[in-house]
RODO-2510 file (C-alpha; in nm, 4 decimals, decimal comma):
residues 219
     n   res          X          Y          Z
     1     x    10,5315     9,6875     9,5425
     2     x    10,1810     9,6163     9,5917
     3     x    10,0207     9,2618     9,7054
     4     x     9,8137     9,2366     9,4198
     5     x     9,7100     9,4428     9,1285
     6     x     9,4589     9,7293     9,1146
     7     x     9,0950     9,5910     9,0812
     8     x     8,9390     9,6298     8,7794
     9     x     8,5870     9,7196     8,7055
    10     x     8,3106     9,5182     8,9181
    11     x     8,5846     9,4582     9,2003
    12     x     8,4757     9,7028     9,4743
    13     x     8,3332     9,4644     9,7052
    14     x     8,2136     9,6890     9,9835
    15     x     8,0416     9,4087    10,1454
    16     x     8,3885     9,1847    10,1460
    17     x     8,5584     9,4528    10,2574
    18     x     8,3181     9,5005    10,5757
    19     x     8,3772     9,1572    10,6658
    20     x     8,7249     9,1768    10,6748
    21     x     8,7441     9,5038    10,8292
    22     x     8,5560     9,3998    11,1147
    23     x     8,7858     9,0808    11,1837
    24     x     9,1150     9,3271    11,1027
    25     x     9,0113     9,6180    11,3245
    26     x     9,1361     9,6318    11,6893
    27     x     9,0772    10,0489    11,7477
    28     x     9,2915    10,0078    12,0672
    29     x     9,5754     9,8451    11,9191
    30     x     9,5512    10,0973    11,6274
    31     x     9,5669    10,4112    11,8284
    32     x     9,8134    10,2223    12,0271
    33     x    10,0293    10,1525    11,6340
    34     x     9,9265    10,5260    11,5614
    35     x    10,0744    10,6749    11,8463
    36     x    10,3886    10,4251    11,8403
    37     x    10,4325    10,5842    11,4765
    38     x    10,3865    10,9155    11,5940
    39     x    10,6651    10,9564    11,8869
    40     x    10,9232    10,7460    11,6069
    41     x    10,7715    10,9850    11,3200
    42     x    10,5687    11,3144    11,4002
    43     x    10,6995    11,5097    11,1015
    44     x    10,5048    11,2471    10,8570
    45     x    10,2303    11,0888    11,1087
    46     x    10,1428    11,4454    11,2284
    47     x     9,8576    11,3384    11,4377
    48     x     9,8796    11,1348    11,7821
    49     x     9,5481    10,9342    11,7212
    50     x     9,3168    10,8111    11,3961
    51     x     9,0873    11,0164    11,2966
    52     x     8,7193    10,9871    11,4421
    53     x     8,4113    10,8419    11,2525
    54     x     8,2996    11,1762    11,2935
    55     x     8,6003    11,3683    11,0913
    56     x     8,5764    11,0652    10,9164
    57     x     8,2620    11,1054    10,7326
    58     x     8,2865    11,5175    10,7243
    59     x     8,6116    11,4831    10,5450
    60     x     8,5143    11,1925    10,2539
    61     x     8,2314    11,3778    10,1409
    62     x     7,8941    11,2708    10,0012
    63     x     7,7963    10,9487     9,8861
    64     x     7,7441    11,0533     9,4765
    65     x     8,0743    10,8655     9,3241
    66     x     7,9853    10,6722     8,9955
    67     x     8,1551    10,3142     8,9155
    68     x     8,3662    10,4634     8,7026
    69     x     8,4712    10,7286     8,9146
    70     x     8,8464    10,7013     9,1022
    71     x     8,9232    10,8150     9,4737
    72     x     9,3099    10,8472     9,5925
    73     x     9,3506    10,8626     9,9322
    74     x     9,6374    11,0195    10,0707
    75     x     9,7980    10,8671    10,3912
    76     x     9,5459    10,6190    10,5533
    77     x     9,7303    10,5509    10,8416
    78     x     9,5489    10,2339    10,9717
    79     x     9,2407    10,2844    10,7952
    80     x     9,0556    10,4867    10,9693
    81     x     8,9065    10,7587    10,6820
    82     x     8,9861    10,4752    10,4336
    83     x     8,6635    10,3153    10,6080
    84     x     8,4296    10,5549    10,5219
    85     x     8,5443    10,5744    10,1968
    86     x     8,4487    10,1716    10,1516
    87     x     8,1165    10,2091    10,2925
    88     x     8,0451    10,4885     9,9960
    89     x     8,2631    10,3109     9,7162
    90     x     8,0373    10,1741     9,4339
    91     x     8,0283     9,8170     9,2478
    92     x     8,2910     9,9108     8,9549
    93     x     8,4574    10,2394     9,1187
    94     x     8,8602    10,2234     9,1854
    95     x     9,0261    10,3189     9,4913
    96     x     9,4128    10,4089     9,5224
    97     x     9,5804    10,4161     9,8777
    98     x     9,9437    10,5624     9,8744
    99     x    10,1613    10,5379    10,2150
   100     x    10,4462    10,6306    10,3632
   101     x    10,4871    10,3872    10,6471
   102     x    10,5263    10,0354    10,5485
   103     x    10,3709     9,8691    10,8694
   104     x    10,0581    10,0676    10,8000
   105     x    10,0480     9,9756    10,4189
   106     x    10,0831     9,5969    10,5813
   107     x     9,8209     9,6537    10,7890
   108     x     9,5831     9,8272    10,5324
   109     x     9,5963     9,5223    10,2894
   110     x     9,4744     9,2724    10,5690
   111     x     9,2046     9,4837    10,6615
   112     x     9,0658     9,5980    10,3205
   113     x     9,2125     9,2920    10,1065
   114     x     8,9924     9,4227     9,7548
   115     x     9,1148     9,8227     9,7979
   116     x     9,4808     9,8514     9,6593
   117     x     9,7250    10,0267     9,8778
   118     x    10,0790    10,1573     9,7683
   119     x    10,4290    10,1997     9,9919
   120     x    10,5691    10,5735     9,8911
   121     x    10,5364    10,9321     9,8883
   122     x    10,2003    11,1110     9,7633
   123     x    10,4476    11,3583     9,5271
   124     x    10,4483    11,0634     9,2976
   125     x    10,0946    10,9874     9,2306
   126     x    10,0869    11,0806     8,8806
   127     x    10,3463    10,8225     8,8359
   128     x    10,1792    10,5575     9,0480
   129     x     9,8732    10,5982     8,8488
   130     x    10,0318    10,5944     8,5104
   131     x    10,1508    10,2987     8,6226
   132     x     9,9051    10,1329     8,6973
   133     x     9,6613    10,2483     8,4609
   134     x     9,4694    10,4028     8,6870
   135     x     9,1924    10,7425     8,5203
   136     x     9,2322    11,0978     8,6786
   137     x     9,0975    11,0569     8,9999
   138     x     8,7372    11,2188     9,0664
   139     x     8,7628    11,2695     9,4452
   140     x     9,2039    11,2907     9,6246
   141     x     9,1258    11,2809    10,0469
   142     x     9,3897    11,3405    10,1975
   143     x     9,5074    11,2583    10,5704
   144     x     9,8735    11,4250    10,5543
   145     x     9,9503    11,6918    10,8187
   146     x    10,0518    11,9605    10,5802
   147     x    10,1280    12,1806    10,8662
   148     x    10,3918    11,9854    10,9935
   149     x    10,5403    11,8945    10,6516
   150     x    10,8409    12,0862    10,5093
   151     x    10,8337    12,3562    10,2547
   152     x    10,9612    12,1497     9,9708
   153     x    10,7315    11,8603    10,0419
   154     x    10,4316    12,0573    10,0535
   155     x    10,5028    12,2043     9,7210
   156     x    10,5423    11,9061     9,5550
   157     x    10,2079    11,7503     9,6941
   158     x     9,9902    12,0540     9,5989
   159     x    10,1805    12,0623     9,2512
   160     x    10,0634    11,7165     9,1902
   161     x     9,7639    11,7109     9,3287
   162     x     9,6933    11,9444     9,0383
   163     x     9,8261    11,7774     8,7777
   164     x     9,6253    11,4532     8,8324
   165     x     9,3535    11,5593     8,9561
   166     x     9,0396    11,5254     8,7148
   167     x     8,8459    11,8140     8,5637
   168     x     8,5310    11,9022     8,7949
   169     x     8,7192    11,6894     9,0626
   170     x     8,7818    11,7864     9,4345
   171     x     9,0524    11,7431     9,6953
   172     x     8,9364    11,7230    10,0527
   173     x     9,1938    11,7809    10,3561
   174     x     9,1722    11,8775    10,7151
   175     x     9,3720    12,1142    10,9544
   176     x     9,3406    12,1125    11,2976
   177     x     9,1621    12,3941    11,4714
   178     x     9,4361    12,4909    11,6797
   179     x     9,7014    12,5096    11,3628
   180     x     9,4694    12,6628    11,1613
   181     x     9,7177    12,9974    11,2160
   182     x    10,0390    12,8125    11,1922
   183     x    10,2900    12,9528    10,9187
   184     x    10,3336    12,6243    10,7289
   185     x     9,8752    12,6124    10,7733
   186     x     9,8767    12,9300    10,6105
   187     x    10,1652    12,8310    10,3493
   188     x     9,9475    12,5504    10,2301
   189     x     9,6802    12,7218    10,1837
   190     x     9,8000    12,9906    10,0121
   191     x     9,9682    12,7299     9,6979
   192     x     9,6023    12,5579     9,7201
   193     x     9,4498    12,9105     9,6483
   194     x     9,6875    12,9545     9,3269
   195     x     9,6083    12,6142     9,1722
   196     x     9,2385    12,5443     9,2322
   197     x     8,9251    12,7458     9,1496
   198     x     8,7271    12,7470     9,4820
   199     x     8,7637    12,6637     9,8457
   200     x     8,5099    12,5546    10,1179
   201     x     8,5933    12,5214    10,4667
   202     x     8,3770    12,3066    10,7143
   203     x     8,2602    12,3956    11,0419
   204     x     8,4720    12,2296    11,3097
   205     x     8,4314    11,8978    11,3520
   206     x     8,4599    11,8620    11,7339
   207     x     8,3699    11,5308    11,7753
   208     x     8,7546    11,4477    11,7030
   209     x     9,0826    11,4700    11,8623
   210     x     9,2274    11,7694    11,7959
   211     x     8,9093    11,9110    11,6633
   212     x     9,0065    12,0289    11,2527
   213     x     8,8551    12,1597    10,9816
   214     x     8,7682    11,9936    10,6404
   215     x     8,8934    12,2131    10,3077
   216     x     8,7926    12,1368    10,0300
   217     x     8,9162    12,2724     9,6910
   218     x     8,7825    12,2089     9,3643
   219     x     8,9048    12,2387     9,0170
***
């Protein structure tokens, strides 16, 4: 259940959430959490360290959201896109978290105390929105390793990723460089293809470890 309820209009305080962020954010303790979550969990963690600033920014896209716009953000881990994405959130705007791990959903409230964050599984956003009363979301990023998810799951987060997602909108992913040619890589892909109208793919963002593409796929 979440700590408090979804901010209304007005309630993005980028600046708050700065302040916090900097008294919540220890990177070396996080990589040290991220890995620690990664040996018990690879399947669903999927990476071995947070994301850089660098794949950070690449994979959140520009700065053109509107205050009424929504972003859902896919696995945030401890934060680390989910930073970038409160540096370009505007007065008004709503933001939607949803994760798997409950330490990390813990640890994503203390460090961004006005974004909302929710304990579960991404298949169920269009019921965690309903819910909530939360609009089509204008912009999904997502931090899931789809390569090392199973068949099933995959299908179930591309099929509703399409159903919420809002006309005009776009989904933004990464895949590692050196999966890129992995059978489940090429799986994903492949559903994507069938339920969105066009597909971009980034240059690779080496400044990250593993270096990975950005895809993005919009309706």
């Amino acid at each position: 259940m979440p700590s408090e309820p979804l901010p209304g209009p007005g309630s993005a305080d980028v600046g708050g959430d700065a302040h916090h962020d900097a008294r919540h954010h220890h990177p070396i303790r996080d990589s040290l959490r991220f890995f620690g979550r990664f040996l018990k969990s690879p399947g669903s963690v999927g990476a071995v360290l947070p994301s850089s600033r660098f794949l950070a920014r690449e994979l959140v896209g520009p700065a053109d959201l509107g205050s009424d716009d929504v972003v859902v953000e896919y696995g945030p881990g401890t934060g680390a896109i989910t930073a970038r994405i409160a540096e370009i959130l505007p007065e008004g705007a709503r933001f939607v978290g949803i994760e798997l791990e409950p330490a990390f959903v813990r640890k994503l409230r203390a460090r961004f105390p006005r974004l909302s964050f929710y304990e579960g599984s991404v298949v169920d956003v269009a019921r965690i929105l309903r819910e909530h009363d939360v609009d089509r979301p204008r912009r999904i990023v997502s931090g899931l390793p789809f390569a090392s998810l199973p068949a099933e799951v995959q299908t179930g987060v591309v099929r509703a990723t399409a159903e919420v997602l809002a006309e005009g909108g776009e989904f933004r992913t990464f895949q590692y460089v050196h999966a890129w040619g992995l059978p489940t890589a090429r799986r994903f892909r492949a559903m994507m293809d069938q339920h969105f109208a066009s597909f971009e793919r980034s240059r690779p963002v080496l400044r990250n470890v593993p270096p990975a593409y950005v895809l993005t796929y919009r309706r």
